[in-house]
N, C-alpha and C positions, 0 to 999 in steps of 0.2 A: 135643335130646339128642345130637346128631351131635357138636358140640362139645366135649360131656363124654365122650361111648362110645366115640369111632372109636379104640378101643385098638391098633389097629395102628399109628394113625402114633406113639403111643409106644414100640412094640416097633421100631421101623425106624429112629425117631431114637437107639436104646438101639443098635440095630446100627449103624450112622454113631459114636457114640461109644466103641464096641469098637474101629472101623477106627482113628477118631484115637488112641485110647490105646496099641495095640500096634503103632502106625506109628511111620512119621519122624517124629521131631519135627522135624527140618529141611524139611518139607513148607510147602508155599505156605499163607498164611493163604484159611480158610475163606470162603465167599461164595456164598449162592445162595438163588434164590426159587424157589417150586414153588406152582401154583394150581391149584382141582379144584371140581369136584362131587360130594357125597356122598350117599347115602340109608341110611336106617335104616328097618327095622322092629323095634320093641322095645313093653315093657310103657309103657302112658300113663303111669307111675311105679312105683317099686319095691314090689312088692306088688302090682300089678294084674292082675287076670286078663282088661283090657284090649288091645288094640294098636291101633297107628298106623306110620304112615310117614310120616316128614320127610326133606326133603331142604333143602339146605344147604352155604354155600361153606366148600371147605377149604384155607387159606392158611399155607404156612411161610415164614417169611422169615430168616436168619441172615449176621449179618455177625461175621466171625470165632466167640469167646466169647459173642457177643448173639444173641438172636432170637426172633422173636415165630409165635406156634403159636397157630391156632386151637382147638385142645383145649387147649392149657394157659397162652396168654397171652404176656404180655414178660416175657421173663428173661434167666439167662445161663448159663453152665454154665465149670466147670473140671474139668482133666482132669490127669492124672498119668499117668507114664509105667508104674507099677505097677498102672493098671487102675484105680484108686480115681477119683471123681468127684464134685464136689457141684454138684447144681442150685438157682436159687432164680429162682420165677417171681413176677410179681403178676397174677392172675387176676379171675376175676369164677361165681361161680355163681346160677344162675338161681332156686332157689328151686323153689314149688311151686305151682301153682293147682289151686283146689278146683270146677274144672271145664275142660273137656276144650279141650286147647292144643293150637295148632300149632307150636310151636317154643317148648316147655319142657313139664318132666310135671305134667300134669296131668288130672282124671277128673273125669266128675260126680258118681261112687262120691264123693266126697270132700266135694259140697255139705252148707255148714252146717261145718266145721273149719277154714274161712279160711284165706287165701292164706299163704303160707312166704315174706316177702320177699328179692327176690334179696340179694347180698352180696360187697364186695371181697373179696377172701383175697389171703396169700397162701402159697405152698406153699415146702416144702425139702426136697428130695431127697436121699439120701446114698446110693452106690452103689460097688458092687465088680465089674468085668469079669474076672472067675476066667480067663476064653478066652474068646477071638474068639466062643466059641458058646455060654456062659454066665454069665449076671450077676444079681447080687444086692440089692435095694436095700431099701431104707426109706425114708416119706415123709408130712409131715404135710401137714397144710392149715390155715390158722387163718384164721378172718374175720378184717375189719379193719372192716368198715363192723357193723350190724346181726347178731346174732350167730348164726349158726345152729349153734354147737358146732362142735368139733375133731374131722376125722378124719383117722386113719390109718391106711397100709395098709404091708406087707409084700409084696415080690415076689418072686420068681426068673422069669429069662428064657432060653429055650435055643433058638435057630437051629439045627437041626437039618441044615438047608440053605442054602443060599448059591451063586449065580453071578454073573455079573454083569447075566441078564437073572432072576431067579429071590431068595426071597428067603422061607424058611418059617419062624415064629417061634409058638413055643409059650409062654402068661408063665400063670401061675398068681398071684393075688392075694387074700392075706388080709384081709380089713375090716373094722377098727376104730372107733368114736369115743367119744367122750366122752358123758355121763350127757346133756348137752343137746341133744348131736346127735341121740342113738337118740329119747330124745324128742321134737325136735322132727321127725323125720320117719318115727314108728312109733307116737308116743304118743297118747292121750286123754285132753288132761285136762278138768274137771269143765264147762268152761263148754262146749268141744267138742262133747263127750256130748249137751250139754242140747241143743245145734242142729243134731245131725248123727244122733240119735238112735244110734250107735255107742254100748258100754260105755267108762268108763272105764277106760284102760290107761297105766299108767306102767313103764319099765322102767330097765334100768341101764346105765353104758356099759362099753364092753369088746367081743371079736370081736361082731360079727354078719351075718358072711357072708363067703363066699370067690365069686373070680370068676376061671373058667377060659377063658382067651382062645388062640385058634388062628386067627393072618393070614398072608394069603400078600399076596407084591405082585410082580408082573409086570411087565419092561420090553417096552413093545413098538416103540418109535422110543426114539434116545437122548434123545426132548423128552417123549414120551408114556410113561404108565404108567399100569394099573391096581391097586387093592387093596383085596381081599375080608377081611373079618373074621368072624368066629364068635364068641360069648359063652356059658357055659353059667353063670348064677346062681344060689348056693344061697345062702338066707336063714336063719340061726342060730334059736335060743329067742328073745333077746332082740328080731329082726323078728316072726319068722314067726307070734307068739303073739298078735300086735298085731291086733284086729280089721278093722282098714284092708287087712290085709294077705290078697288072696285064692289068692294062689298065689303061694307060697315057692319054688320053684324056676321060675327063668325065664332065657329065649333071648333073643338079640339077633343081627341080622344085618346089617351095615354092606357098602358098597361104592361105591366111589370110583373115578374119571377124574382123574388127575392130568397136570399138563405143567409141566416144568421150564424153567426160562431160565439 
């Protein structure tokens, strides 16, 4: 889950693309790697009244417009001098098992509803840097390989703080998907039921959930750095109704060792 959650290193790479946007553009092209260790404690999947803790490496790499994140894959990103941005990554999501994983979600709450197989995507971002300390985006995700439905989300991001060893970032995220996405990871359908003894549940797509993120990341050598993250998740009608689903509001708490070159 480190991979998908550590929503900080998105709020940080969103702040890095505030500095290129309302900088020089006559500025040296872009170049750098950053490696880490991460940990999570979070729900065994969304809706679980489970936890776990995984840990797991965290690799950025960018070469100018290019760069590959392990939360979000190889992509590229453009920028504009008016703040405006579009990202396009190609990722990979993990799916689901219906029994309890070390590095992807999954419970034994789940035996009998068969595994969610993982899946390419890939996503597109569209974003607006209003100021250096708030920005705006939209962003979808679509498989390419095996289909798990499309989702989207809505964001705002506000940096309340900023130094150069210091770095506080509050995002707020709406979430969205499609009729096959909520189903396929909120629903039950008939054959499910029959081997998981769960009722049948089908829902619809459209919001179902917002996700309130609070990271800080700390320099502490100009190679070394730390950063903590916070999650607070709230699950809509269309999750939280889903019998799989045993606790609709749920936390996550990420934290990283980073070192730059």
């Amino acid at each position: 889950m480190i991979a998908r959650k550590l929503l900080y290193m998105t709020c940080f790479s969103l702040t890095g693309a505030a500095t290129a946007a309302w900088g020089d553009t006559n500025s040296p092209p872009l170049q750098s790697l950053t490696v880490g260790i991460g940990s999570e404690n979070a729900p065994r999947y969304s809706g679980s009244d489970k936890r776990h803790w995984q840990v797991m490496p965290v690799v950025q790499a960018r070469d100018n417009a290019f760069f590959f994140d392990s939360l979000k894959g190889l992509g590229y990103d453009l920028q504009s001098d008016n703040g405006l941005y579009l990202e396009h990554t190609l990722g990979y999501s993990f799916g689901r098992s219906d029994r309890n994983s070390g590095w992807r979600d999954g419970s034994n709450e789940l035996k009998g509803m068969g595994n969610i197989r993982g899946a390419i995507n890939t996503a597109v971002a569209v974003g607006w840097m209003a100021t250096p300390w708030l920005s705006f985006e939209g962003k979808a995700t679509l498989p390419l390989s095996d289909s798990q439905g499309v989702q989207y989300q809505t964001s705002a991001t506000l940096v309340p703080f900023q130094n150069n060893i210091d770095t506080l970032a509050i995002q707020g995220t709406a979430l969205f998907g499609d009729s096959r996405y909520t189903n396929t990871f909120y629903g039950v359908n008939q054959q499910q039921s029959l081997h998981s003894g769960y009722a049948a549940y089908q829902t619809s797509g459209g919001f179902y959930g917002f996700d309130n993120n609070v990271s800080w990341s700390h320099q502490l050598t100009p190679r070394w750095s730390t950063a903590v993250s916070a999650d607070y998740i709230w699950l809509g009608d269309r999750a939280k109704d889903s019998p799989i689903v045993f606790r609709s509001n749920q936390t996550l708490v990420s934290l990283a060792v980073l070192y730059g070159f």
